[in-house]
C-alpha positions as CSV (number, residue, x, y, z in Angstrom):
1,X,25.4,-2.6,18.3
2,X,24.3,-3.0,14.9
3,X,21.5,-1.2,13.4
4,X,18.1,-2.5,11.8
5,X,18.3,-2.7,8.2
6,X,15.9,0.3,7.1
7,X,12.5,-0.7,5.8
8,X,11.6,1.1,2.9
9,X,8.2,-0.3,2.3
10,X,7.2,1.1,5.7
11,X,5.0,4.5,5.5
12,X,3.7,6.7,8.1
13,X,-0.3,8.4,7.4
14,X,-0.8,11.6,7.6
15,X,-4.3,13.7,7.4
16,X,-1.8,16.5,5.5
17,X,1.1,16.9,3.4
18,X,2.6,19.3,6.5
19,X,1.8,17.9,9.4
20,X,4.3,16.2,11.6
21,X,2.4,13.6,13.4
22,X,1.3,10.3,11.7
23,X,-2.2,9.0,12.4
24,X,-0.9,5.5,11.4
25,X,1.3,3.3,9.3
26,X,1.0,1.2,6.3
27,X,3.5,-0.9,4.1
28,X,3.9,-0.2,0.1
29,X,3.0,-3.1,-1.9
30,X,3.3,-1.9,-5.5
31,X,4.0,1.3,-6.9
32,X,0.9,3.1,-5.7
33,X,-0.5,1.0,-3.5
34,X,-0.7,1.1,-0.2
35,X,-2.1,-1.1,2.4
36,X,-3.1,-0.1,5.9
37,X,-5.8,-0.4,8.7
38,X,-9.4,1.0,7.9
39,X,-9.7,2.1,11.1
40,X,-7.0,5.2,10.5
41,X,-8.1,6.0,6.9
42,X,-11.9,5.6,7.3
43,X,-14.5,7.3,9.5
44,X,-17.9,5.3,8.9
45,X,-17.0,3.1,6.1
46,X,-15.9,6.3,4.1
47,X,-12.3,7.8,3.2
48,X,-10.9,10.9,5.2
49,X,-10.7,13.9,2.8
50,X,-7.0,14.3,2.9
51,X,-4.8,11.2,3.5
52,X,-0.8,11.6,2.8
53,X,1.6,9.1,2.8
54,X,5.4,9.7,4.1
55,X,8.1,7.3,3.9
56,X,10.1,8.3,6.8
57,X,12.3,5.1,7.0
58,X,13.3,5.4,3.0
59,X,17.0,6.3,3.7
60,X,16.9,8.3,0.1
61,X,13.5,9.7,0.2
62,X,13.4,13.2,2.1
63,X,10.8,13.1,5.1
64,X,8.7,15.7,3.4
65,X,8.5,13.9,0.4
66,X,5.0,12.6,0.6
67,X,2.0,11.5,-2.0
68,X,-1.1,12.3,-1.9
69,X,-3.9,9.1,-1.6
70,X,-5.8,9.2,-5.2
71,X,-8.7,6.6,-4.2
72,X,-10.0,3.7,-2.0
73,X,-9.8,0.8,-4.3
74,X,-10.5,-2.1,-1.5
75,X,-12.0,-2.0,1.8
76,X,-12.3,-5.2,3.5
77,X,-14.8,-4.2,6.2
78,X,-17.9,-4.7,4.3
79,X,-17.8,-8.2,3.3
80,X,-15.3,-9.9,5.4
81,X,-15.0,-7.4,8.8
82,X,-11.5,-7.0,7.9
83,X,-9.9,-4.0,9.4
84,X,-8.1,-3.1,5.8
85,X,-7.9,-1.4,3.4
86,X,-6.0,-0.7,-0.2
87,X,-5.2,2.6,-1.2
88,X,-3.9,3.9,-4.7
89,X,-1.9,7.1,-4.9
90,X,-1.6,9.9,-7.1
91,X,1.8,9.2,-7.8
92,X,4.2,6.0,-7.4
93,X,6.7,6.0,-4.5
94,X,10.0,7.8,-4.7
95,X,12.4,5.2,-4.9
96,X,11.1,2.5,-2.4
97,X,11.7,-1.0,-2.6
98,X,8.9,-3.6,-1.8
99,X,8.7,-5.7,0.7
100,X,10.4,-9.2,0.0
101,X,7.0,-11.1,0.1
102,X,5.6,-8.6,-2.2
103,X,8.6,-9.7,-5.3
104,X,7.8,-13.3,-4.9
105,X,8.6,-15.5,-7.6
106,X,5.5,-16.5,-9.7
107,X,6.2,-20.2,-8.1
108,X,5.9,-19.2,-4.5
109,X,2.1,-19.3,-3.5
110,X,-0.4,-19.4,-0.6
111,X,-3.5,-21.0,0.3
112,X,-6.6,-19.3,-0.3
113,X,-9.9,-19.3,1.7
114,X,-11.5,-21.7,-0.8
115,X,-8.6,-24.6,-0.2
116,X,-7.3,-23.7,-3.6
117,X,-3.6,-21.8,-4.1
118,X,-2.7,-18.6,-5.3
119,X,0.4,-17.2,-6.9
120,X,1.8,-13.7,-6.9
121,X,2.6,-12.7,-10.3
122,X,7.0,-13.0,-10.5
123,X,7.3,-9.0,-11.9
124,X,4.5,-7.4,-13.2
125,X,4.7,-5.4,-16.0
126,X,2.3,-2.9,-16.5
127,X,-0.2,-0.8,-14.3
128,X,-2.9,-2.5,-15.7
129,X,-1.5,-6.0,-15.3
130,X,-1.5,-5.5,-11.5
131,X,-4.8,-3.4,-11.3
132,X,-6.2,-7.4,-13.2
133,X,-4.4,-8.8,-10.2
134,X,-5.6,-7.1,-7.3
135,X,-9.5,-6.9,-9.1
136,X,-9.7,-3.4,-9.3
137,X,-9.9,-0.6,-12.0
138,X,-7.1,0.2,-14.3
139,X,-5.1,3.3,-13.6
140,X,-4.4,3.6,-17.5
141,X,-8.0,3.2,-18.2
């Protein structure tokens, strides 16, 4: 039998940067970002105090190599009821790929909810190129 390919971009949430069981999952989308349910990260709209991200299906990344979540930059319970959220980290991921979908070229695009069409940007450059992308705050200032 052959075995799954590993997925990289897959993370496992974890209320401390010790503890053994996850309290949910998430997928990398850049760097720092991470995106996941609100539902495991929030408790009444607001962040839990200590979140950690592991990367337990990285096959180079050591399973107590985790990083610590910096900020919730998007919640999309508010405004739209969504159950997610987008979290930045401290640090970027130790040597995880993105998922395919997320290195798009800058040609591929989706609809949006207005009717209109949105493209990914092909390779961002720059921290603050992607924070312009996603609407939120600069890292870099």
């Amino acid at each position: 039998m052959t075995k799954p390919p590993p997925d990289p971009w897959t993370v496992a949430i974890h209320r401390s940067d010790k503890d053994l069981l996850p309290i949910g999952a998430g997928v990398v989308i850049d760097d720092s970002l991470v995106l996941t349910c609100e539902h495991v990260v929030c408790k009444g709209g607001t962040l839990l105090d200590e979140i950690w991200i592991a990367f337990p299906k990285a096959p180079t990344v050591s399973w107590s190599s985790r990083r610590r979540v910096r900020a919730l930059v998007h919640n999309g319970r508010p405004e739209h009821n969504l159950d997610v959220v987008l979290l930045q980290l401290d640090e970027p991921v130790p040597g995880v790929s993105h998922p395919r979908g997320c290195a798009a070229s800058a040609r591929t695009t989706w609809p949006t909810s207005r009717g209109g069409r949105s493209a990914f940007p092909a390779t961002p450059t720059s921290a603050a190129r992607r924070a312009a992308w996603w609407g939120i705050p600069s890292p870099t200032g």
